[in-house]
Structure formats: C-alpha cells, structure tokens
PyMOL Python script that loads the backbone (N, CA, C, O; Angstrom):
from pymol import cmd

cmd.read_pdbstr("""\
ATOM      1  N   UNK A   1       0.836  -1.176   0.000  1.00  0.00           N
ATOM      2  CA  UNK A   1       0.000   0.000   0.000  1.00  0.00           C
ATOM      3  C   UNK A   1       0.881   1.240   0.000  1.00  0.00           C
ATOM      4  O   UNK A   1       1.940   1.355   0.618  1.00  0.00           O
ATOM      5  N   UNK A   2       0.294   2.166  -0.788  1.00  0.00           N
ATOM      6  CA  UNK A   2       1.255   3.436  -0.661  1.00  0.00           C
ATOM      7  C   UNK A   2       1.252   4.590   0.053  1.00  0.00           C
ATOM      8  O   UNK A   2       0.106   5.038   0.016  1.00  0.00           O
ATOM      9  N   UNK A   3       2.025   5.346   0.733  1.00  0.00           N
ATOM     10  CA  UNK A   3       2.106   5.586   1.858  1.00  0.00           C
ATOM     11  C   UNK A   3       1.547   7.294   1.345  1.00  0.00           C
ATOM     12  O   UNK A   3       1.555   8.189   2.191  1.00  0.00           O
ATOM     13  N   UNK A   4       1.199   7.508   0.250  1.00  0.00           N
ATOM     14  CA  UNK A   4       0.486   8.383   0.150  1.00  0.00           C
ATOM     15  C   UNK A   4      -1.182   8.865   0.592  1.00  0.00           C
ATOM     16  O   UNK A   4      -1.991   7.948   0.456  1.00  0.00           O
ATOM     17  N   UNK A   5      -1.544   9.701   0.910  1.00  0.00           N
ATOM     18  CA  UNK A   5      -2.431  10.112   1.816  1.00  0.00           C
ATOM     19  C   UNK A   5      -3.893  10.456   0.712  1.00  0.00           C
ATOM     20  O   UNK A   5      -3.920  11.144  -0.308  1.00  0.00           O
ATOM     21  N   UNK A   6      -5.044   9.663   1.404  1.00  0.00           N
ATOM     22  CA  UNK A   6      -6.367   9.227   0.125  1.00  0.00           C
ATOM     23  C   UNK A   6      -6.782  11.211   0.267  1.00  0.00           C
ATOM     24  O   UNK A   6      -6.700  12.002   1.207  1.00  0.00           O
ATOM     25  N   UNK A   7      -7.242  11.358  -1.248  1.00  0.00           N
ATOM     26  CA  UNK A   7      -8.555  12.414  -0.846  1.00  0.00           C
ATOM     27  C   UNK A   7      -9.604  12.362  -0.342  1.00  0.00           C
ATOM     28  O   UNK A   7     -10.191  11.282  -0.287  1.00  0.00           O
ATOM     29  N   UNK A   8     -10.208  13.617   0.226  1.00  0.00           N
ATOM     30  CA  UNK A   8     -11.661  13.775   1.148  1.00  0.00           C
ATOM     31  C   UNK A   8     -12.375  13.613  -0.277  1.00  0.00           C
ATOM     32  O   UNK A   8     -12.227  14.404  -1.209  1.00  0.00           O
ATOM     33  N   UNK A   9     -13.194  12.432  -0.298  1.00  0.00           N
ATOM     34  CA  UNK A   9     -14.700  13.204  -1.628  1.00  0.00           C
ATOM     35  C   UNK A   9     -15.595  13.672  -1.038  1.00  0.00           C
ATOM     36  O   UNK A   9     -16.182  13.415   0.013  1.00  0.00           O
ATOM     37  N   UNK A  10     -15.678  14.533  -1.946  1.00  0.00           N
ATOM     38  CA  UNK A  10     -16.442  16.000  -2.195  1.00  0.00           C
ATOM     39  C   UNK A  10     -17.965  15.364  -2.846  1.00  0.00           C
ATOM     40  O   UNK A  10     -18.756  16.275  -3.090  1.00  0.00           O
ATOM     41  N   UNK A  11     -18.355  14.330  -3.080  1.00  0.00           N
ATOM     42  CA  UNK A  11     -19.350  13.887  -3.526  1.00  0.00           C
ATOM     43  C   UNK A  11     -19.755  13.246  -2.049  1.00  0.00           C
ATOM     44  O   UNK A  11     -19.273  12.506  -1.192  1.00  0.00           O
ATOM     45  N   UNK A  12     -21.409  14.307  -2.417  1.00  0.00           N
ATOM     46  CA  UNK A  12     -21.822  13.399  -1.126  1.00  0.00           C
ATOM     47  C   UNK A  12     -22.864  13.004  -1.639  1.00  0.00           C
ATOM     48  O   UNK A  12     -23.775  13.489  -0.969  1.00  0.00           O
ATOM     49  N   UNK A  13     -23.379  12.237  -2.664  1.00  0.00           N
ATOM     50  CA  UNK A  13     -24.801  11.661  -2.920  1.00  0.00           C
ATOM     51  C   UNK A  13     -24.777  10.229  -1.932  1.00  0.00           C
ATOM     52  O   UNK A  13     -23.802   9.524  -1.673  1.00  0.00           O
ATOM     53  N   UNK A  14     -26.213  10.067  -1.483  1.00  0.00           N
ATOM     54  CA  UNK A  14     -26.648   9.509  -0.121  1.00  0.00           C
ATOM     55  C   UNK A  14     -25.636   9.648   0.958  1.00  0.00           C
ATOM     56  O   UNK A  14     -25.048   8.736   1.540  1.00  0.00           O
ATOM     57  N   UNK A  15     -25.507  11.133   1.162  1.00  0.00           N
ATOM     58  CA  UNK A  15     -24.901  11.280   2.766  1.00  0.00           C
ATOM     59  C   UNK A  15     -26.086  12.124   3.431  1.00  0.00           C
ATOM     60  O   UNK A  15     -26.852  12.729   2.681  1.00  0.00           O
ATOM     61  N   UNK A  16     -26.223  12.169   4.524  1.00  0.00           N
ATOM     62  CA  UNK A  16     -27.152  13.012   4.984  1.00  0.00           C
ATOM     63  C   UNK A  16     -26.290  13.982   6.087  1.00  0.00           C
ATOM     64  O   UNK A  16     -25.365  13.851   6.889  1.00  0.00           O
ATOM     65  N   UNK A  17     -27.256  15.094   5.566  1.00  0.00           N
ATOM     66  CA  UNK A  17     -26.360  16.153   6.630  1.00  0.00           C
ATOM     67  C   UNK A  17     -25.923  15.792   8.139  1.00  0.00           C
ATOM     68  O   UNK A  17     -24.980  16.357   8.693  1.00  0.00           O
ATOM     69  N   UNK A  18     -26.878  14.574   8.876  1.00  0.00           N
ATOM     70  CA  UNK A  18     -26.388  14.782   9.900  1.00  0.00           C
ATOM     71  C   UNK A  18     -24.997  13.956   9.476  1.00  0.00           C
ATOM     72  O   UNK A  18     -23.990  14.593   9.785  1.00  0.00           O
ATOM     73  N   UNK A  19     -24.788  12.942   8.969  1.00  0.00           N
ATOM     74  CA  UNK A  19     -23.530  12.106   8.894  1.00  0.00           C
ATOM     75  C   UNK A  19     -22.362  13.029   8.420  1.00  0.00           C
ATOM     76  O   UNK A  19     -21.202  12.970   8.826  1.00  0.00           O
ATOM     77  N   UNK A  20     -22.699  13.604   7.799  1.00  0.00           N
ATOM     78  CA  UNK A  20     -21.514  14.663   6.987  1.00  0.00           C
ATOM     79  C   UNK A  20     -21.078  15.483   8.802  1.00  0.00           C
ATOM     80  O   UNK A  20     -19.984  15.635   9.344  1.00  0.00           O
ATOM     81  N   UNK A  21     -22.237  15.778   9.189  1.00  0.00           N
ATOM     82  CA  UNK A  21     -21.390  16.645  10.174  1.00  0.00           C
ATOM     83  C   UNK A  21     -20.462  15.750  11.495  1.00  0.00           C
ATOM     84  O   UNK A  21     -19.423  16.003  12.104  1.00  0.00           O
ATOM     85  N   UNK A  22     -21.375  14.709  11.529  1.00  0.00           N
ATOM     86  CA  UNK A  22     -20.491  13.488  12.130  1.00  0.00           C
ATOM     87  C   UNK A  22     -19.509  13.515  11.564  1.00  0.00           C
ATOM     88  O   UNK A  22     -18.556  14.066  12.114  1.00  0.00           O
ATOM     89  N   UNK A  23     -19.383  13.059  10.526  1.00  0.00           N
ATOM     90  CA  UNK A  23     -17.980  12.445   9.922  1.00  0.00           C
ATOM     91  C   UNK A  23     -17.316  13.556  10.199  1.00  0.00           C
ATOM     92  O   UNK A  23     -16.400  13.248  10.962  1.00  0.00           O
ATOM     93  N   UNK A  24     -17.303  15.119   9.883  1.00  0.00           N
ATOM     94  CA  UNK A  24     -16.516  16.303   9.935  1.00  0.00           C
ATOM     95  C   UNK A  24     -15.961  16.467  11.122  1.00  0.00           C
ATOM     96  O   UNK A  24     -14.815  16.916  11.145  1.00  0.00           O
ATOM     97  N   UNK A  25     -16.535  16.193  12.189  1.00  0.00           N
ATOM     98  CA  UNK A  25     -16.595  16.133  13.748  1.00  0.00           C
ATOM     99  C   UNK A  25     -15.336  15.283  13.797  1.00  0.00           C
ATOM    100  O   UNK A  25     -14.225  15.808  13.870  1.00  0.00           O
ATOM    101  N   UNK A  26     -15.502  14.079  13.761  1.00  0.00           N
ATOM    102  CA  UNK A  26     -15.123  12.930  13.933  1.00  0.00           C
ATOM    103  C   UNK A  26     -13.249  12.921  13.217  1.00  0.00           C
ATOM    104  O   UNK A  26     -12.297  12.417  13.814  1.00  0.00           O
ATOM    105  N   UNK A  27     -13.166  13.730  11.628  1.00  0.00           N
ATOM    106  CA  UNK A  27     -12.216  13.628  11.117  1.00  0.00           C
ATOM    107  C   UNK A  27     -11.209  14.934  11.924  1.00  0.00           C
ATOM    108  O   UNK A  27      -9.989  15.087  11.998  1.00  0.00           O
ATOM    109  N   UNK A  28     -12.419  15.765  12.473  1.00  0.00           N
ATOM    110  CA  UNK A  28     -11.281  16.956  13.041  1.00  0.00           C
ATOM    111  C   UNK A  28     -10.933  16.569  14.476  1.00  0.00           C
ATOM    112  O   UNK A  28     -10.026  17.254  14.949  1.00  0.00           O
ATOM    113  N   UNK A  29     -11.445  15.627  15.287  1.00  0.00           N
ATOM    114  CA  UNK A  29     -11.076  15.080  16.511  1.00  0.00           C
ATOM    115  C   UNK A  29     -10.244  13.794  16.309  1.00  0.00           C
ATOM    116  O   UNK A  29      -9.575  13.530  17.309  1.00  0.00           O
ATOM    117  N   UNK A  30     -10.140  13.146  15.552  1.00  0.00           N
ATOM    118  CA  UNK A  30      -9.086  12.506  14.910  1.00  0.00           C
ATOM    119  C   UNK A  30      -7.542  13.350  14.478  1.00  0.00           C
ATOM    120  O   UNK A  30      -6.411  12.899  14.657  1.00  0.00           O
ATOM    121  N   UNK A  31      -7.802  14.298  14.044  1.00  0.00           N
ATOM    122  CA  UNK A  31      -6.542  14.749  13.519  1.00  0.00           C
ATOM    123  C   UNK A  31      -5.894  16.041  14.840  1.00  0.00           C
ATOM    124  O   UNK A  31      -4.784  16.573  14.845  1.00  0.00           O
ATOM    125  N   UNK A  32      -6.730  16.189  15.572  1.00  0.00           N
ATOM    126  CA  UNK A  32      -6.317  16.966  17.116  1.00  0.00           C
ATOM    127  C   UNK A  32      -5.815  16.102  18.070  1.00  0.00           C
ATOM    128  O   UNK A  32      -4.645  15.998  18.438  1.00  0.00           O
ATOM    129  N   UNK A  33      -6.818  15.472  18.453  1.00  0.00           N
ATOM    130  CA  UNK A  33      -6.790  14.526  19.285  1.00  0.00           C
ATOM    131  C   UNK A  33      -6.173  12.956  19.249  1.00  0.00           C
ATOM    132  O   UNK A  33      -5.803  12.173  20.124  1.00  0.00           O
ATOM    133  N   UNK A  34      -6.248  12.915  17.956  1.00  0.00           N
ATOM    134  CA  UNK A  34      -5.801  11.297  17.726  1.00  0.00           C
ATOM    135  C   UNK A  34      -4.506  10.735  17.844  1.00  0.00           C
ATOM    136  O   UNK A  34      -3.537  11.383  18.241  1.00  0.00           O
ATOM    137  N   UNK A  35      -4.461   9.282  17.435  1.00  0.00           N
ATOM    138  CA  UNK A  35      -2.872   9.077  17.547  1.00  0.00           C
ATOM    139  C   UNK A  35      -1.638   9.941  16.691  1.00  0.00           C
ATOM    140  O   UNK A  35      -1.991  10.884  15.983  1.00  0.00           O
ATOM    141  N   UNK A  36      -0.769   9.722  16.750  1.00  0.00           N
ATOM    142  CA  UNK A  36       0.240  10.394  16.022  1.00  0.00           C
ATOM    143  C   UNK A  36       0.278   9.579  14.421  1.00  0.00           C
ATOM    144  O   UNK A  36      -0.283   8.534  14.090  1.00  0.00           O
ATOM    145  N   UNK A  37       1.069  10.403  13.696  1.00  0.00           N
ATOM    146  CA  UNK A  37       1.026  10.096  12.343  1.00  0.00           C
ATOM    147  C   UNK A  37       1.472   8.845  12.626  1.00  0.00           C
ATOM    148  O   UNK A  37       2.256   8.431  13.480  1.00  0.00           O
ATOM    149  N   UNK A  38       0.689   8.175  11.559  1.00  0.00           N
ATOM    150  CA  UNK A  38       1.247   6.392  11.080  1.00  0.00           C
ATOM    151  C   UNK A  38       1.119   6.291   9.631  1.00  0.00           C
ATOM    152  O   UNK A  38       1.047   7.295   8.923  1.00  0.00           O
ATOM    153  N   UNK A  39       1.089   5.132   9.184  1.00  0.00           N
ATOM    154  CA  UNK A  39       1.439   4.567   7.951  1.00  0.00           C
ATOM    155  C   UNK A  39      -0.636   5.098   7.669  1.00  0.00           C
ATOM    156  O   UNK A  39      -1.548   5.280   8.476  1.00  0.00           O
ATOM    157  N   UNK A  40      -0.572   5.158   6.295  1.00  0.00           N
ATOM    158  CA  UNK A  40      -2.270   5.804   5.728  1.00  0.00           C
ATOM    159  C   UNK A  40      -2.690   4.028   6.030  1.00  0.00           C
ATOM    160  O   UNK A  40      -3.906   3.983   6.214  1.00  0.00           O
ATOM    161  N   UNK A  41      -2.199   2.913   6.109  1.00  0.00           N
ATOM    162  CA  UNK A  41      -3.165   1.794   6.241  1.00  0.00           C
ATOM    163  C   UNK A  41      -3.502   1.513   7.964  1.00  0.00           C
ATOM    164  O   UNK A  41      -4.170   0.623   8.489  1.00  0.00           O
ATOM    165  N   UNK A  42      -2.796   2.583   8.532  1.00  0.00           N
ATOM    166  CA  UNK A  42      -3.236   2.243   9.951  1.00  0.00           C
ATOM    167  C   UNK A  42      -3.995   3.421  10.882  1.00  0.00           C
ATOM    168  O   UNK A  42      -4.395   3.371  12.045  1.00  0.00           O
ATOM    169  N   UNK A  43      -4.024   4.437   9.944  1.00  0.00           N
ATOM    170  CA  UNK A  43      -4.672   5.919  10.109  1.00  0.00           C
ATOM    171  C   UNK A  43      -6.271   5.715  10.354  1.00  0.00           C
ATOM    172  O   UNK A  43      -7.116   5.088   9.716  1.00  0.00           O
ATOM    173  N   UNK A  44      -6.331   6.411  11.404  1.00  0.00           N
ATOM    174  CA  UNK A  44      -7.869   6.075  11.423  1.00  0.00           C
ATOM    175  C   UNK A  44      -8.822   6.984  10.589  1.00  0.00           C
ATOM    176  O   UNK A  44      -9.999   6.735  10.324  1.00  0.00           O
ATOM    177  N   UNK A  45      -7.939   8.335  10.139  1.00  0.00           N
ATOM    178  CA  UNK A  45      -8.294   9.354   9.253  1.00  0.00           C
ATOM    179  C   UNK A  45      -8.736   9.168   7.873  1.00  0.00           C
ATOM    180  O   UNK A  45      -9.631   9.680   7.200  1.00  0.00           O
ATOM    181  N   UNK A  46      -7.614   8.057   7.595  1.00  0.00           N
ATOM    182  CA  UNK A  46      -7.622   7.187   6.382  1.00  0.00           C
ATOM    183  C   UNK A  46      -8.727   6.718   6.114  1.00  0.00           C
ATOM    184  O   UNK A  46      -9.274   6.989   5.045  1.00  0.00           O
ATOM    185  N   UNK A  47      -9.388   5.771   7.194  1.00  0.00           N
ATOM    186  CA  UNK A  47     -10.370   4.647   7.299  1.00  0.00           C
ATOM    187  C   UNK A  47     -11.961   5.671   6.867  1.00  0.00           C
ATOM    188  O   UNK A  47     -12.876   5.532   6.055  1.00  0.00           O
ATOM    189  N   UNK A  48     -11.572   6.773   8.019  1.00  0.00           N
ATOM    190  CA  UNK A  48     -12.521   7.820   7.586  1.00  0.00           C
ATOM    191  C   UNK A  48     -13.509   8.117   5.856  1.00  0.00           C
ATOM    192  O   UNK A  48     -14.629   8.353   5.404  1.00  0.00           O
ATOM    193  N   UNK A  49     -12.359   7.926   5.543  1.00  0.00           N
ATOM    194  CA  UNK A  49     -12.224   8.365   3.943  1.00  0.00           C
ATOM    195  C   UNK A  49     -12.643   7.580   3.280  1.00  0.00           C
ATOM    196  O   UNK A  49     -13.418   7.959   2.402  1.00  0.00           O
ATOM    197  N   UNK A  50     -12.279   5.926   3.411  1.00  0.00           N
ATOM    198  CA  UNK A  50     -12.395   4.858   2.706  1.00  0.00           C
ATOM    199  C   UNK A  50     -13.790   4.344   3.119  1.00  0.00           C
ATOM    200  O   UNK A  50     -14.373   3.683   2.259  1.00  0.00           O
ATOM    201  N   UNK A  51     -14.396   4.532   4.251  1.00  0.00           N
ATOM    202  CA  UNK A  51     -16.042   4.424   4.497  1.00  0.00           C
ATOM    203  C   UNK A  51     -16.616   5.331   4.161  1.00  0.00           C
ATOM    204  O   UNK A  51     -17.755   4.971   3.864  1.00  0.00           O
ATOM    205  N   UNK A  52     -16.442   6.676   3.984  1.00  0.00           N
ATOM    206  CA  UNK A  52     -17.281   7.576   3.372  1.00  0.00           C
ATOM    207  C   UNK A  52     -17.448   7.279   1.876  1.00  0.00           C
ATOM    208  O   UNK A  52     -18.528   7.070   1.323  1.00  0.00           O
ATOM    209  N   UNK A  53     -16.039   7.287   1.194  1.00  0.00           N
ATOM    210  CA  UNK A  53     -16.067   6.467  -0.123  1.00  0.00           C
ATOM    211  C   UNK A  53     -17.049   5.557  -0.291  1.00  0.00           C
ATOM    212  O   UNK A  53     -17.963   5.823  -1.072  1.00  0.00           O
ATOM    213  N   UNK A  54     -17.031   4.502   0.313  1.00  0.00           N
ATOM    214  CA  UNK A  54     -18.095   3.408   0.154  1.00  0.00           C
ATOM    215  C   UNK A  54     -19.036   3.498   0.340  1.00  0.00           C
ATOM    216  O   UNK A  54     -19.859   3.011  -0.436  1.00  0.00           O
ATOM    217  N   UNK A  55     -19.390   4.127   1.397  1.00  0.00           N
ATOM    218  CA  UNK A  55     -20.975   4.760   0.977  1.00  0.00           C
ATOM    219  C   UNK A  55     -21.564   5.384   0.152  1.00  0.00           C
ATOM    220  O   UNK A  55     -22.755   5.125  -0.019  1.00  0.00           O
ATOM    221  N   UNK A  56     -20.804   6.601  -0.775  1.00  0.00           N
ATOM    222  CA  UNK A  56     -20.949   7.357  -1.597  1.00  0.00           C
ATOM    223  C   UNK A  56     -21.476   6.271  -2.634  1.00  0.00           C
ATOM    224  O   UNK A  56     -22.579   6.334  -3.176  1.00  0.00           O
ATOM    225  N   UNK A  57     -20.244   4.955  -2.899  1.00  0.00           N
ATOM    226  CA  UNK A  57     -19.743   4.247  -4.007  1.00  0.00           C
ATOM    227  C   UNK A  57     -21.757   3.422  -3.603  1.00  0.00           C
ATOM    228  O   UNK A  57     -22.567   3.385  -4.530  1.00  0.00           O
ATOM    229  N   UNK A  58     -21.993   3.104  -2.736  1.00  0.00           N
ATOM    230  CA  UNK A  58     -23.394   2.229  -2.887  1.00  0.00           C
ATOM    231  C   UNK A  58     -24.303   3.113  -2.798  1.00  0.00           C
ATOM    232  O   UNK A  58     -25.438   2.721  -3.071  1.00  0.00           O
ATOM    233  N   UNK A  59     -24.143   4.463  -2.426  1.00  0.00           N
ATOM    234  CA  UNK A  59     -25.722   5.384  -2.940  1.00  0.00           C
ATOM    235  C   UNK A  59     -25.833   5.346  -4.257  1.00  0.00           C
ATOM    236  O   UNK A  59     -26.958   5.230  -4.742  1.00  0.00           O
ATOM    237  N   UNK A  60     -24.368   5.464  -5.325  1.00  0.00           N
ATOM    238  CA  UNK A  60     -24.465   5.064  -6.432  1.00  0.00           C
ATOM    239  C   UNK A  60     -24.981   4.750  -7.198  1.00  0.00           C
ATOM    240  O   UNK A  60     -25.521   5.107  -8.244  1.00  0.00           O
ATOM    241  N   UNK A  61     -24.702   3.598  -6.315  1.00  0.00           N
ATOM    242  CA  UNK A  61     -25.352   1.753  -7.508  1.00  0.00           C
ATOM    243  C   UNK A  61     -26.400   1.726  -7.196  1.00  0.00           C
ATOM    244  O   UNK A  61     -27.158   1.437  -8.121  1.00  0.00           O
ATOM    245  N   UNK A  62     -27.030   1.964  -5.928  1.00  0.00           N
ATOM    246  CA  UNK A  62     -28.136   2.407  -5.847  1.00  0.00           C
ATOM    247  C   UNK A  62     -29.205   2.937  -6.952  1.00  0.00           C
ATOM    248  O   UNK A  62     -30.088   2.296  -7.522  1.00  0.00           O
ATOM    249  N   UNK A  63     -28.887   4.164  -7.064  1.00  0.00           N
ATOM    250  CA  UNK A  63     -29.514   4.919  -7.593  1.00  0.00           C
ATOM    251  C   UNK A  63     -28.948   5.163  -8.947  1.00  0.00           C
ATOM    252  O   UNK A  63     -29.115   6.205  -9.580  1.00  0.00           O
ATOM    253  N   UNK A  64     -28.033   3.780  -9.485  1.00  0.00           N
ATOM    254  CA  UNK A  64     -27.954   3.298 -10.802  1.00  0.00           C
ATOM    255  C   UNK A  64     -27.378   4.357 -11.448  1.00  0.00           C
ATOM    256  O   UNK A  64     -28.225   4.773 -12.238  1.00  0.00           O
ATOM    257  N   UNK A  65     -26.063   5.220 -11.550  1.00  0.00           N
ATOM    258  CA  UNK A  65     -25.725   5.849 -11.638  1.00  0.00           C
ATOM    259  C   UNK A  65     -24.373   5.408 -11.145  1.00  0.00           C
ATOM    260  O   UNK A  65     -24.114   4.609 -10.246  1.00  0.00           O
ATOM    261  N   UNK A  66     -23.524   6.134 -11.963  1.00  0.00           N
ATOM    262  CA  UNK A  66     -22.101   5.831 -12.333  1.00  0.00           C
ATOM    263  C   UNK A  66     -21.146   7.049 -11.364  1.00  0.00           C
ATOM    264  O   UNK A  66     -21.246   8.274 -11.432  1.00  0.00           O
ATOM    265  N   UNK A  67     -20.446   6.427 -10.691  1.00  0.00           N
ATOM    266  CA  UNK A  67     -19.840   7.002  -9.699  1.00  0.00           C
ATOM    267  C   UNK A  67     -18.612   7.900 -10.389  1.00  0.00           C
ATOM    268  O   UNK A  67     -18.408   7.800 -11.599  1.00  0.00           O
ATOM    269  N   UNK A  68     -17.795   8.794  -9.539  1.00  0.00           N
ATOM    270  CA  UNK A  68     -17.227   9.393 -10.163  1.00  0.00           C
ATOM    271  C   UNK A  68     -15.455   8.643  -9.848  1.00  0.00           C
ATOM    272  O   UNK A  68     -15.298   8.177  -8.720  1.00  0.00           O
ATOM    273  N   UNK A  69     -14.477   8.579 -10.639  1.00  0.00           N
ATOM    274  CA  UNK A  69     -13.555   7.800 -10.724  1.00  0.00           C
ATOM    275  C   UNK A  69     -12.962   7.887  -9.463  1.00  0.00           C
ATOM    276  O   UNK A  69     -12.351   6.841  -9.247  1.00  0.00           O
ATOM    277  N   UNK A  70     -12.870   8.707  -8.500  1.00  0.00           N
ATOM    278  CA  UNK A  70     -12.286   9.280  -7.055  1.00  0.00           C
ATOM    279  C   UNK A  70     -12.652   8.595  -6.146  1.00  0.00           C
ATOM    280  O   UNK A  70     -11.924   8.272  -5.208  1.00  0.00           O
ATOM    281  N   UNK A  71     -14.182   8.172  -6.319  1.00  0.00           N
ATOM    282  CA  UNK A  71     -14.886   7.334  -5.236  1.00  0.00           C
ATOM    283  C   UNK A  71     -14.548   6.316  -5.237  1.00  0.00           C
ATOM    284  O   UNK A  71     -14.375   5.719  -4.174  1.00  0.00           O
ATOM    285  N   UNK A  72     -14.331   5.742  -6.436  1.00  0.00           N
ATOM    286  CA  UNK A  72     -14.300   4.150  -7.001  1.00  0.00           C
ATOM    287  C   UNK A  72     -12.391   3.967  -6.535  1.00  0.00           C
ATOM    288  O   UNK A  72     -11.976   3.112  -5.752  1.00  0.00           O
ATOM    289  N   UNK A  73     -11.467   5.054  -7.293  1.00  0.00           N
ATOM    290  CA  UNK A  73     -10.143   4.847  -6.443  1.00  0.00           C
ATOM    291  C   UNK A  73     -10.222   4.682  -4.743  1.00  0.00           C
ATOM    292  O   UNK A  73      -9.308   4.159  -4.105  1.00  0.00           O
ATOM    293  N   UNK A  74     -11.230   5.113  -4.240  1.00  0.00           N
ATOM    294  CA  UNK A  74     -10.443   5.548  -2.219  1.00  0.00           C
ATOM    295  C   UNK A  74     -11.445   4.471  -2.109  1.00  0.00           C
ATOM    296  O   UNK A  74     -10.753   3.479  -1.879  1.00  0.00           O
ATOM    297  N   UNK A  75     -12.521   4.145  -2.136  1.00  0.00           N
ATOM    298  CA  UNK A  75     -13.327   3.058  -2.294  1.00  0.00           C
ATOM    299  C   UNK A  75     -12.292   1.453  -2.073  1.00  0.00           C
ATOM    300  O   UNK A  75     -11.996   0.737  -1.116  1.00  0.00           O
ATOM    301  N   UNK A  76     -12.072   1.460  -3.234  1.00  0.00           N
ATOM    302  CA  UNK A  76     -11.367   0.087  -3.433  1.00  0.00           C
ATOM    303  C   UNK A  76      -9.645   0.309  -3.064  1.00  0.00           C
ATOM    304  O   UNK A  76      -8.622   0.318  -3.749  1.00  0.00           O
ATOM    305  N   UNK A  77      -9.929   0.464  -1.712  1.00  0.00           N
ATOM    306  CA  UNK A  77      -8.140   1.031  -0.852  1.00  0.00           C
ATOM    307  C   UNK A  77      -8.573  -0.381  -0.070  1.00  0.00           C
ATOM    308  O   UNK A  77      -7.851  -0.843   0.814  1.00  0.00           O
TER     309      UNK A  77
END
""", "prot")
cmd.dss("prot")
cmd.show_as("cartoon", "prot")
cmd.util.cbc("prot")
cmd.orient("prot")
C-alpha cells in the first residue's frame, strides 16, 4: 500500500447532513486529538475516507448511476 495520503470526496450523494457533520466532527477530533502520524493503512483518518467512499460508491449503484472515478479509487483502498 502506498504511503500516500487518500482524498476527502467532495461527492456526497446519499450522505445526509447529519452524517456529513459526524464524519466532519469525527475527522477533526481525529486529527487533534488522535494518535500520532502512522502509515495511511493504519490511520484512522484514512479509514474515515475509505467508508465515506463506500458509501458514496453504494448510494451510487443504488440509484444506478455511475460514480465518479475518485470514489471508485479511495473506495477500493
């Protein structure tokens, strides 16, 4: 895995505001509060990213519609 650091997506189809503000919450008390830098496969910041991804990636398919290539990269981390 490469030790480069995933993007935030900016696509939020099926997020709901309250989760977005969770997750926002959650990623800025992570990066204050959290452990110290590690490897992006042991980051919990990381993980952040890669479940938001996946959710994005099944509101999707869901709603039968073709995801955008960003989701589908941090998605499949």
């Amino acid at each position: 895995m490469s030790d480069k650091r995933l993007p935030i997506i900016e696509d939020i189809t099926g997020l709901s505001r309250g989760y977005r503000f969770r997750w926002r919450l959650q990623f800025l008390g992570f990066s204050i509060f959290g452990p110290a830098d590690q490897r992006p496969s042991r980051d919990p910041r990381e993980r952040l990213k890669v479940d938001r991804a996946r959710r994005v990636l099944r509101a999707h398919e869901l709603a039968g519609t073709q995801a955008p290539d960003d989701v589908i990269f941090v998605a499949n981390r």
